[in-house]
N, C-alpha and C positions, 0 to 999 in steps of 0.2 A: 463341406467346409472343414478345413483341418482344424487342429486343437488351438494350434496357434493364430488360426485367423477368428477361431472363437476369442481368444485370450483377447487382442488386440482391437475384437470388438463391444468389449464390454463386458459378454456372455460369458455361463457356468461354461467351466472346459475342465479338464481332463490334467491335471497340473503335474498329479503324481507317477505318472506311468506312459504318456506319452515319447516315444523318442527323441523323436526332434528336439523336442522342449528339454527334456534331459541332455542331450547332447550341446545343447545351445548356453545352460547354463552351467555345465562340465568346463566348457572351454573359456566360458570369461572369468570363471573362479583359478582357472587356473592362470590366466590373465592377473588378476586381484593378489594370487599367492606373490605372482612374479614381482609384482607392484610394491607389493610390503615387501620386500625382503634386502628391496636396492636400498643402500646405503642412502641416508638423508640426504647427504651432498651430492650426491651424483645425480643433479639435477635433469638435466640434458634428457639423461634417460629413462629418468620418472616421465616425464613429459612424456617421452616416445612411445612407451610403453601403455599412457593413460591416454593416450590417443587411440590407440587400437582400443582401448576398453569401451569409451564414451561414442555415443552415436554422431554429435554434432558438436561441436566446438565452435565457437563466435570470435573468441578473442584470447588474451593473458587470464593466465587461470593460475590457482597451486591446490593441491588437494594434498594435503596431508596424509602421511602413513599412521592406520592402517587405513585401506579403504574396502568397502564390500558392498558390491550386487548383484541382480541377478541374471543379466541380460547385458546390459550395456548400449545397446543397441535406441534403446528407449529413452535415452538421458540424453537431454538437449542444455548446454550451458551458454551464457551468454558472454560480456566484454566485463572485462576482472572480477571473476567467479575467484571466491574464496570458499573452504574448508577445511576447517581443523579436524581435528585428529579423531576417528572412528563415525566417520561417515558410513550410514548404511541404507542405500537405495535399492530400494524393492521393485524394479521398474519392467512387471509384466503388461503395464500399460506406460503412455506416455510421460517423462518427468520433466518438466520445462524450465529451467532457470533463466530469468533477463537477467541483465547488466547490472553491475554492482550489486551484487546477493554478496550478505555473509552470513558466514554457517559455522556458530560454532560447537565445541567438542559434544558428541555421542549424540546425534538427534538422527533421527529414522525417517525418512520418507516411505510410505509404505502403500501402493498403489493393491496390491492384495487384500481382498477379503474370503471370507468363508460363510458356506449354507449356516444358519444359526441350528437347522435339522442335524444333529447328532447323525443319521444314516447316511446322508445325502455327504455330508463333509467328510465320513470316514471312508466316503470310496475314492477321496483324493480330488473331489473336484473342488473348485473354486471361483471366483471373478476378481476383474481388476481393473478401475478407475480412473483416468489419467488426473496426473496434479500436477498443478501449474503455479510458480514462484515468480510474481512480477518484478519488475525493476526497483534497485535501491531498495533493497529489503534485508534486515537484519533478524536471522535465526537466533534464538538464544539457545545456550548449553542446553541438554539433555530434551529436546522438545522430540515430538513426534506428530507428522502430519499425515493424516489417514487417507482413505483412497475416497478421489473424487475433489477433492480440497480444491477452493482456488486462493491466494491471497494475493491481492492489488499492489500497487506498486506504494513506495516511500509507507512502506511498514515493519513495525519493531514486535517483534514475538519472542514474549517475555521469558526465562529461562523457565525448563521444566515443564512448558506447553503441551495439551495433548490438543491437536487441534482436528476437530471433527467436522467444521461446516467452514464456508467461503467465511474468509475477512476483507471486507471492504478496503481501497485503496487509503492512503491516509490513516491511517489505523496503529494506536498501540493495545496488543491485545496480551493476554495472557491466563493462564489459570486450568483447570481440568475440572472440565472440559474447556475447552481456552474462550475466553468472553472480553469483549471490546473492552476498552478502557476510557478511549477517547477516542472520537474518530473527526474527521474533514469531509462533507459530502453533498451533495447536492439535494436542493432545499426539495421538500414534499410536503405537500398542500397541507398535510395533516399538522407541519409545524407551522402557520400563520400567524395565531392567537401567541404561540412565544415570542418567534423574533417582532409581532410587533408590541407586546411588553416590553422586549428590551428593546425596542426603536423608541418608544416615546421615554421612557427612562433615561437613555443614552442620552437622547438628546438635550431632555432637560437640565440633567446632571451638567452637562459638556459645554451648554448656552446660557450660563445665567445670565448674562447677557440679553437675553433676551424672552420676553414675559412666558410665562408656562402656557399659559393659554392659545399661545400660537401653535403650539405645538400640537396640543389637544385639538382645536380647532382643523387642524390638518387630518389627524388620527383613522377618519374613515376613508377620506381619501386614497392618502397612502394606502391603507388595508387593498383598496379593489386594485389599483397600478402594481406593488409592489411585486405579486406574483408572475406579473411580464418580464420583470428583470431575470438575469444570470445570476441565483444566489449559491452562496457556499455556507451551508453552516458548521461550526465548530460545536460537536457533542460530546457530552464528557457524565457516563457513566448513566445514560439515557436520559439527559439535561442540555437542555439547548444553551451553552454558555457566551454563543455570539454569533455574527455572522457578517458576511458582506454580501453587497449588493452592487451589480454592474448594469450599464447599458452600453455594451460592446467592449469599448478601449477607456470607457470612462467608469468610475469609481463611484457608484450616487451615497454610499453611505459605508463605513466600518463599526459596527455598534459592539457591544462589549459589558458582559454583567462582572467582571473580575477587570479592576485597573492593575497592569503591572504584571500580567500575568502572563507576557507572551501571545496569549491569543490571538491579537491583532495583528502581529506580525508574522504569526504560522497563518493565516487568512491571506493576507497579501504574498507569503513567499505560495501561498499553493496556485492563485492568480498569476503571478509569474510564469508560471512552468509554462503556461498557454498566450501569452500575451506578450508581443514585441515593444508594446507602448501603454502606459497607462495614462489615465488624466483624474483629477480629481479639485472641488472647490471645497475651502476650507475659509474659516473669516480670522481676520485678522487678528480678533481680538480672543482667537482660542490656538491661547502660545503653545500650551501643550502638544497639540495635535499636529502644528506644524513644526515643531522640535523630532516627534513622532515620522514625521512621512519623510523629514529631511535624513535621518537616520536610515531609510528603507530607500534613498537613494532617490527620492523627487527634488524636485527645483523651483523654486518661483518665475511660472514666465510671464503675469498677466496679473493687475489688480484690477478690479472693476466694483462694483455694487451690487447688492441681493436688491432688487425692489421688492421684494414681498417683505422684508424687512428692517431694510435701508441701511444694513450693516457693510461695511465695508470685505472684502474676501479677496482671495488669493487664488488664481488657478497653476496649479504644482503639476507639474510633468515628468515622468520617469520613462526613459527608451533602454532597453534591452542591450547591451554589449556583446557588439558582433564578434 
């Protein structure tokens, strides 16, 4: 196995004295020097030029001057990739960017590591990682993402990040070592006892309408059905602050420990991403909530009656814009 198919497989290899690998990174730096030195404007040819640098290219892109890595060959970008200015990709393993990444000034991808053995690292060897940037993800200034990293899609990484382990999709993270902030994720058994705190709260607050005790009365119920649903919960700083609940295309609840906070509707825009159609019932006499859903784009298509509670409801429907 050559040094390089060590490199590319994870494995210690041979970084500093190998040829191949020398020769391989000789020639994309001098690629990189070409890169930096074209005129800003002379677009055309920046382009042409970071086309030979990048392994794969997806779609419209702009990388700003300067740029630096060490292979080229390893850097996968996706549909309108941005980077500001001193980009620096370490990519002796794979670097992956989806669609709509932005990156901005001096953050490191750095797929490289080294022996922590003082002997072992001084004869030049090393390993290397691959990292992988989902969809609709925003770099903040000065971060660094280490080797092996994954981070999920529709994620904000907060300026100055060192980021050392996976970040969940949905995710605003940040700090050094970089730590969640808030995340959107799919529910696990361990969170029941919260979201159903905030189910019978929610509901009581949302119903007065209608007596507390119904609700209570429901309480265990609910607890055994609810974990058959599709839930998403909204966490924020290891705090369950809300969540929804689906059965397929339908909507059975949006519960919520913060009014006014957004949450409810980052809950529903992330059901969106997966769903052509929703449906959901709401009673007549909880104005808020259908001021709420009319806002996120549902519609009244249906009145009828709850019989469990003889309250009057609304079934609201929202379809997807082809």
């Amino acid at each position: 196995m050559s040094e390089k198919d060590k490199m590319l497989a994870g494995e210690i290899y041979d970084a500093n004295y190998d040829e191949e690998l020398i020769a391989e990174r000789t020639k994309v730096k001098d690629l990189c020097y070409a890169y930096n030195h074209l005129k800003p404007s002379n677009m055309d040819e920046r382009k042409q030029v970071m086309r030979k640098i990048v392994g794969k290219i997806h779609g419209d892109f702009l990388i700003e001057q300067p740029f630096t890595c060490d292979y080229g060959y390893n850097i996968e970008i996706g549909e309108n990739f941005y980077a500001n200015h001193n980009l620096i990709i370490l990519d002796a393993n794979k670097v992956k960017f989806g669609d709509n990444v932005f990156i901005a000034p001096n953050c490191g991808f750095y797929t490289s590591g080294h022996p922590l053995d003082a002997q072992t690292r001084n004869q030049g060897l090393e390993y290397a990682y691959p990292i992988e940037i989902g969809n609709d993800v925003w770099i903040g200034g000065n971060t660094v993402v280490l080797p092996g990293v994954k981070i999920g899609d529709n994620c904000v990484i907060g300026a100055g990040s060192i980021v050392t382990k996976d970040i969940p999709s949905n995710s605003i993270a940040v700090g050094n070592p970089c730590k969640i902030i808030k995340t959107i994720r799919k529910y696990k058994n361990e969170d029941l006892d919260s979201i159903m705190e905030i189910w019978l709260d929610g509901n009581i607050k949302a119903h007065e309408f209608i007596e507390k005790n119904y609700w209570k009365s429901k309480f265990e119920y609910v607890k055994q059905i609810l974990p058959k649903s599709e839930i998403y919960v909204y966490e924020k700083k290891g705090t369950i602050r809300g969540f929804i609940g689906l059965d397929k295309e339908h909507i059975e609840g949006i519960f919520v420990k913060e009014k006014s906070k957004g949450i409810g509707k980052e809950l529903i825009d992330i059901v969106k991403q997966n769903k052509n159609e929703l449906s959901l019932h709401v009673y007549q006499k909880n104005k808020r909530a259908i001021d709420f859903y009319k806002k996120q784009g549902f519609h009244i298509t249906e009145e009828s009656v709850d019989e469990a509670t003889n309250e009057k409801e609304y079934l609201m429907k929202w379809v997807k814009e082809r």
